[in-house]
Every structure is written in C-alpha cells, then in structure tokens.
C-alpha positions as CSV (number, residue, x, y, z in Angstrom):
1,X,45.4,-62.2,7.5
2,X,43.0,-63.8,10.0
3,X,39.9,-65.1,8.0
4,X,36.2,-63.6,9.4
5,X,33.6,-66.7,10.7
6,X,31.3,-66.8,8.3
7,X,28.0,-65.4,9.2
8,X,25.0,-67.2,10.0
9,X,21.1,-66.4,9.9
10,X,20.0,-65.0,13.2
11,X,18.7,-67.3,15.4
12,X,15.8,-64.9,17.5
13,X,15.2,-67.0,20.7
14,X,19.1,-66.6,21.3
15,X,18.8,-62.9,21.4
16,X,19.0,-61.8,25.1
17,X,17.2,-58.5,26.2
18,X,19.4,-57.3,28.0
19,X,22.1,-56.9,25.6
20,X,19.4,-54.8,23.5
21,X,19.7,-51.9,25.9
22,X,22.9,-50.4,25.0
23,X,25.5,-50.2,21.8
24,X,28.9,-51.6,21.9
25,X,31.4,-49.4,22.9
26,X,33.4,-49.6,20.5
27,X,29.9,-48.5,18.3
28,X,30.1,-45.0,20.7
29,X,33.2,-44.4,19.8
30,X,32.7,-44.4,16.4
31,X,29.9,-42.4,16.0
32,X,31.4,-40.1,18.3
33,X,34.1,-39.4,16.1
34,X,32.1,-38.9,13.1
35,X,29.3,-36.9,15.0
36,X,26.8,-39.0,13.7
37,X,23.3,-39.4,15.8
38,X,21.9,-43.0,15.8
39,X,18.3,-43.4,16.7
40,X,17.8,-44.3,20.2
41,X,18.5,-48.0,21.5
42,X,14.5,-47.6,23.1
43,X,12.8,-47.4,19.4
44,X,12.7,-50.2,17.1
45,X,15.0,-48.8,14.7
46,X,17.6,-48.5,18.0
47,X,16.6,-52.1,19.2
48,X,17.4,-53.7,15.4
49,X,20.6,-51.5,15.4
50,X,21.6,-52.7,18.7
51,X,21.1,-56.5,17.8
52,X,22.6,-56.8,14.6
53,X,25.9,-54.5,16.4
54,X,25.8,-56.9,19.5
55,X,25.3,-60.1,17.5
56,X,28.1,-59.1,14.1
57,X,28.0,-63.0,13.4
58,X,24.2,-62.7,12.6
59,X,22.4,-61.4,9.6
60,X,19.1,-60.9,9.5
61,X,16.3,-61.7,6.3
62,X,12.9,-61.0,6.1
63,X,12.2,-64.2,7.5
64,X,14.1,-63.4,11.2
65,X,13.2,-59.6,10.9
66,X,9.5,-60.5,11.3
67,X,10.7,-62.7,14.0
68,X,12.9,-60.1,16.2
69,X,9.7,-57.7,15.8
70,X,7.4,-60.7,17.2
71,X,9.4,-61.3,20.2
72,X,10.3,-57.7,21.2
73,X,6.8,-56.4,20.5
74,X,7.6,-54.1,18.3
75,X,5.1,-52.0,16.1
76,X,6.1,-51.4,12.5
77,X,4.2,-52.0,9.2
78,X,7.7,-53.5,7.6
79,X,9.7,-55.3,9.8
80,X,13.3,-55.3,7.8
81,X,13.2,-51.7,7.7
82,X,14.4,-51.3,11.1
83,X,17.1,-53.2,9.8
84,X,18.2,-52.1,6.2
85,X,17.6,-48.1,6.5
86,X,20.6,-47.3,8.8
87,X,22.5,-45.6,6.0
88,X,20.9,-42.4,6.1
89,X,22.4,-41.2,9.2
90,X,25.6,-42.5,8.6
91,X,27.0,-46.1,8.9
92,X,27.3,-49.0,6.0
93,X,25.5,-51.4,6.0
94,X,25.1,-55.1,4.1
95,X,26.0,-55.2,0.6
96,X,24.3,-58.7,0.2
97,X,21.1,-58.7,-1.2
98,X,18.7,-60.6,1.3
99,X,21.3,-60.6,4.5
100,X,20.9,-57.1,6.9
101,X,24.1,-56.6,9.1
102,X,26.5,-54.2,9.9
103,X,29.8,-54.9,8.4
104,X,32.9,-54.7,10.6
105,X,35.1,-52.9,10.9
106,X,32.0,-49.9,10.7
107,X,32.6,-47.3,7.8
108,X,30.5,-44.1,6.7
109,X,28.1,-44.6,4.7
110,X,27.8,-42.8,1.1
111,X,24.9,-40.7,2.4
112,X,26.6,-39.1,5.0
113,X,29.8,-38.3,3.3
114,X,27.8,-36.7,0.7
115,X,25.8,-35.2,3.3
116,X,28.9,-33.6,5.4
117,X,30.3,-30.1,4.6
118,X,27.5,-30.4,2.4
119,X,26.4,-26.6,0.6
120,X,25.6,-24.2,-1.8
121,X,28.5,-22.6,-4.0
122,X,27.6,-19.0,-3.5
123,X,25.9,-16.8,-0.9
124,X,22.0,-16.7,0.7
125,X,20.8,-14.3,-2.0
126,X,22.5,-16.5,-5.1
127,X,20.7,-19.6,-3.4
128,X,17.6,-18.2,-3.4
129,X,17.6,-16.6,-7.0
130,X,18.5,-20.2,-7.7
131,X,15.8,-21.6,-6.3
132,X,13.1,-19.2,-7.6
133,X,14.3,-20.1,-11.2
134,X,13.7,-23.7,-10.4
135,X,10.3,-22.9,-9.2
136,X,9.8,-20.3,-12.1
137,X,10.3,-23.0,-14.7
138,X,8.3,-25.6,-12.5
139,X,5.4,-22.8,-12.9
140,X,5.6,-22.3,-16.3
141,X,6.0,-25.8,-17.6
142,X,3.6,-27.4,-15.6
143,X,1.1,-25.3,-13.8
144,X,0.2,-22.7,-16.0
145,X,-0.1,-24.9,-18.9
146,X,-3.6,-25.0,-19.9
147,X,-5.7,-28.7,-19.3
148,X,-6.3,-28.9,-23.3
149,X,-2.6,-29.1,-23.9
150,X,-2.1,-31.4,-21.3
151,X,-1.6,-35.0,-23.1
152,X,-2.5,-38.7,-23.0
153,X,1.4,-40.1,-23.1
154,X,2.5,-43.8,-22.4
155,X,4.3,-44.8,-19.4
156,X,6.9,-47.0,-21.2
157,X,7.4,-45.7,-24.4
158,X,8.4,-49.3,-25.6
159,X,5.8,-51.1,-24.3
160,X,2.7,-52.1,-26.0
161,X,0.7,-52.3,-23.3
162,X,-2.2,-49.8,-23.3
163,X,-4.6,-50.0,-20.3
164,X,-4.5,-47.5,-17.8
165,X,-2.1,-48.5,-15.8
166,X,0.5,-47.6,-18.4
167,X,-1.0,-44.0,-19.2
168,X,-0.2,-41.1,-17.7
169,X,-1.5,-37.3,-18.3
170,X,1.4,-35.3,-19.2
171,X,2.2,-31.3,-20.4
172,X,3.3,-30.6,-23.6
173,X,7.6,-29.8,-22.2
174,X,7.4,-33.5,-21.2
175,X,7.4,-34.4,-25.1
176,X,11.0,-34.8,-25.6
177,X,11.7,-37.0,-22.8
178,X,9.0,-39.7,-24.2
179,X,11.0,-41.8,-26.4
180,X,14.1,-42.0,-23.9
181,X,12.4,-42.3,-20.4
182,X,10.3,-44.4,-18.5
183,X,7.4,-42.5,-16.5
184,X,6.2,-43.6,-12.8
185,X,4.1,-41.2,-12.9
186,X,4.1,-37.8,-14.2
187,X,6.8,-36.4,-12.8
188,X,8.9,-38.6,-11.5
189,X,11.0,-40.7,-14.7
190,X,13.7,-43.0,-15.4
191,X,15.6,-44.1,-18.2
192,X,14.6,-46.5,-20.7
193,X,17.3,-49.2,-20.9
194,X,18.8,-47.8,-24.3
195,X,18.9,-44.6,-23.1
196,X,21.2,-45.5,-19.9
197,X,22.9,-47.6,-22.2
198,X,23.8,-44.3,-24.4
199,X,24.4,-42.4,-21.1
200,X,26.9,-45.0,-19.8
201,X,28.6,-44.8,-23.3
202,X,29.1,-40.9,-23.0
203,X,30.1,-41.0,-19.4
204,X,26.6,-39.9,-18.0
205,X,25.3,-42.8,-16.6
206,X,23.3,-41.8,-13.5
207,X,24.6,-44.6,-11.4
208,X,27.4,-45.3,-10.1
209,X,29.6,-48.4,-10.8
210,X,28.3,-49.8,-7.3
211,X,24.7,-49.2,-8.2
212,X,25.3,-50.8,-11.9
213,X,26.8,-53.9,-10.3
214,X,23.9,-53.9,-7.9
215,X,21.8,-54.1,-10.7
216,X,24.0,-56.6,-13.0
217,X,23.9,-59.3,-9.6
218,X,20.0,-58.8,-9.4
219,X,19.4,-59.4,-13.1
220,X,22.0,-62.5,-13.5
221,X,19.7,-63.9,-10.5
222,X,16.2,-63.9,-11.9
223,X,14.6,-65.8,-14.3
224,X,13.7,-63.1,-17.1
225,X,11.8,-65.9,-19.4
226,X,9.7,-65.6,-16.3
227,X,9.5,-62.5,-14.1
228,X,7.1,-60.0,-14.4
C-alpha cells in the first residue's frame, strides 16, 4: 500500500489565486454523484474550500486561517469557520483536532447521510398532529405556567458555585431533570457526567462512539489540575 506524504501546515504566500477560482475535477465529480451543493468558489466559505481541495498536502490552524482571510481580503468575524463547517452540506472533513483539511479520498459526511431520504414515518396529517402535541406540551409546561411557580434552580446541580452565573429561572416540569442534567440555560441541557455514565451503561448514551472518543482525546490532552 503506497504510504500518504504527511501533511504540513499551510504555508499562505504559496497559495496562488488563480488556482482559487475553480474545484478540482475530480471534486465535481463527486459532488455530482452525490447531488450535493457546495457553496460557491466566489464566497469565502467557496475560496477556503477550494484551497484546502487544491492544496490536500496543507492543513490549515487558526494560526494560517487568519492568514488566508488576510491575504484574500475576506470578511468574516471567525476565520476557521470557512474552513471547519463544510460538513453540513455533505463532505468529511478533518478528524484532527487543530488541523482543517479535507481528507482524501472525499467521503459523505454523517450530516448528509442522515439528511438523505430523510422523513416522517406516516402521512401530512399524522405529521402535523405530531407536531401540535409537541407544541401542546411545550405550552402547557412552560408558557402557561404561572411566574410564582417558576423557580430559582442551579445550573450544575453539582457545583457549589452560587452567583448568578450558575442560576437559572426554571418551571416547576424541569424538577426532575435537576439532579441528572446540566442547564445552559433554561431550556437547553446536558447530562451531568454520572448521568451519561449511567446512560452509556444502559445503552443510551447520546453520543456516538466517535463523539465519545472525540471527547476521551480532548480530555487526555488538558491539564484538568488546571483548566477552567
């Protein structure tokens, strides 16, 4: 099996503009046959696409992202962005954390697999009854609870921090999720750590085994005596 060149950090100035008007070929081809729509090669998202797809033995960090938007003069409030977000219409990108490129040979990304042939099991009228539940039980456990049963809860329930920033106003259905889930705010939650450790015991984990190792790599490479 013929061994890949390793990949090197982009080197901006070596970037000809040119090349940053058009896709590979073999790129069209691809998302031909996957009906897949990539932005266009004349926005910034299009230009970062076409650079890291014209130069596969570059990646691109933070560092060089800023760079490439410098040079090109392109206007974005996040630079590596236009790099790291090309998943949601279709194609993989980087696993490694730090390094945006896009893997070769290309493959679909999980988004849009879950995305095609995507719908609901039943007809128009079943979807919407569905969907007026949901709202129905969105109504009556949040909006038409009164403000004097509305509560002062904690964020992180395992936490002993109590300024504001780890309050949070919540109705009186969000009770029994307290003691097993972490609140960004009040609707949105996650799993406190022994929680998702019971989940992943069960079989329920939310994650996949991807996203867990995702999360395993970024733990064993911080310094928890010291992060924040």
């Amino acid at each position: 099996m013929k061994r890949m060149a390793a990949k090197t950090e982009a080197i901006v100035t070596d970037i000809d503009p040119k090349i940053l008007e058009s896709f590979p070929d073999k790129f069209l081809i691809f998302v031909s046959k996957h009906n897949l729509k990539p932005p266009s090669v004349k926005t910034g998202n299009g230009m970062a696409l076409s650079a890291m797809l014209n130069y596969p033995q570059f990646y691109f960090t933070r560092k060089t992202c800023d760079e490439f938007v410098n040079r090109f003069e392109i206007k974005t409030k996040d630079s590596i962005q236009l790099f790291n977000k090309h998943e949601q219409w279709g194609i993989q990108t980087a696993k490694e954390r730090g390094k945006n490129y896009i893997p070769e040979p290309y493959l679909l990304s999980n988004k849009h697999k879950m995305r095609k042939n995507f719908k609901f099991e039943g007809n128009e009228e079943e979807k919407n009854q569905e969907i007026y539940k949901i709202k129905s039980t969105i109504y009556e456990d949040y909006i038409q609870q009164p403000n004097e049963l509305w509560q002062l809860g904690h964020k992180n329930p395992n936490s002993t921090d109590n300024s504001a920033t780890n309050l949070v106003l919540q109705p009186p259905i969000q009770a029994k999720y307290r003691d097993n889930f972490i609140f960004l705010d009040t609707l949105t939650k996650i799993p406190t750590p022994k929680h998702l450790i019971n989940l992943h015991k069960k079989g329920k984990s939310p994650y996949t085994n991807d996203q867990l190792k995702e999360i395993k790599e970024y733990l064993n490479s911080i310094n928890l005596e010291t992060a924040s």
